[in-house]
C-alpha positions in Angstrom: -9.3 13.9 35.5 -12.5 14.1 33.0 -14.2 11.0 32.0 -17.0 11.2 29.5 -19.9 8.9 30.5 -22.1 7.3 27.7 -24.7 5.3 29.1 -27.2 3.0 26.9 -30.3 1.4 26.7 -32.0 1.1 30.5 -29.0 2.1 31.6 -29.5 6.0 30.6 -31.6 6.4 34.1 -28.0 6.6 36.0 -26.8 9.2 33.9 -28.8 12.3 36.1 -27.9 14.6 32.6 -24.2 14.0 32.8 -22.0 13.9 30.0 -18.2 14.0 32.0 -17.8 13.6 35.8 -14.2 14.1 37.6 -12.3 11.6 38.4 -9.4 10.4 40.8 -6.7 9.9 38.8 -6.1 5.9 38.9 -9.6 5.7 39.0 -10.4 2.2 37.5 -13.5 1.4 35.4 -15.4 -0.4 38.3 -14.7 2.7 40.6 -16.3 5.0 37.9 -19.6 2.5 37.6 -19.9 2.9 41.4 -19.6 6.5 41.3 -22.4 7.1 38.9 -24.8 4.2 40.6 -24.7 1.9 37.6 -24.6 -2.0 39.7 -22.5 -4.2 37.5 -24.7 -6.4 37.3 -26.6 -4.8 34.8 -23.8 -3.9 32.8 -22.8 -6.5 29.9 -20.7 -4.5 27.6 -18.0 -1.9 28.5 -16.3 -0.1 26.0 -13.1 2.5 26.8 -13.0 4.8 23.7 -15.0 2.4 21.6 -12.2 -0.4 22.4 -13.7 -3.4 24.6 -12.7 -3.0 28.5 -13.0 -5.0 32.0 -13.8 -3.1 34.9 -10.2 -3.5 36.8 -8.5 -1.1 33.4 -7.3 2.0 34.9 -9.1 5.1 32.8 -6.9 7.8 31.7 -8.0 11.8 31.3 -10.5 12.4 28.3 -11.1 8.9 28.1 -15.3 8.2 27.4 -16.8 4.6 29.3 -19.7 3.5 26.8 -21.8 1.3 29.1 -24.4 -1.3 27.2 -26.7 -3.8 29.5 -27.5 -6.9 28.6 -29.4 -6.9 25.0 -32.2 -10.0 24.7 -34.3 -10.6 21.3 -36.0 -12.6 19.1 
C-alpha cells in the first residue's frame, strides 16, 4: 500500500525527498515512523489524514501520516 509522508519542522531531515513510500499492508503508524528513521521520541503530534492518531492505528492505502515534533516558544 502507498502512504504519503508529511514531515514538519526538524523533522523534514528524515524525509530523503519522499513524498509516499510502500507499505505492508497492516502496517501500523509506529512501523511506518521506524521505516523512514523518524525516533518517536521526537515526534509529538501525529495526524492520519489531518485527524489526530497514536502510533498502534493501523494505516490504510492512500492514507498521508503528518508528523509535527515538539513546538517550544515564548
Amino acid at each position: 500500500m502507498q502512504i504519503e509522508v508529511r514531515l514538519f519542522a526538524s523533522l523534514r531531515k528524515y524525509a530523503d525527498d519522499k513524498s509516499r513510500i510502500e507499505m505492508e499492508d497492516g502496517t501500523d503508524v509506529s512501523a511506518f515512523m521506524e521505516r523512514i528513521g523518524v525516533p518517536p521520541d521526537e515526534v509529538a503530534i501525529i495526524l492520519v489524514n489531518g485527524r489526530h492518531a497514536v502510533q498502534d492505528q493501523v494505516l490504510q492505502d492512500g492514507q498521508a501520516v503528518s508528523l509535527f515534533p515538539p513546538i517550544a516558544g515564548g
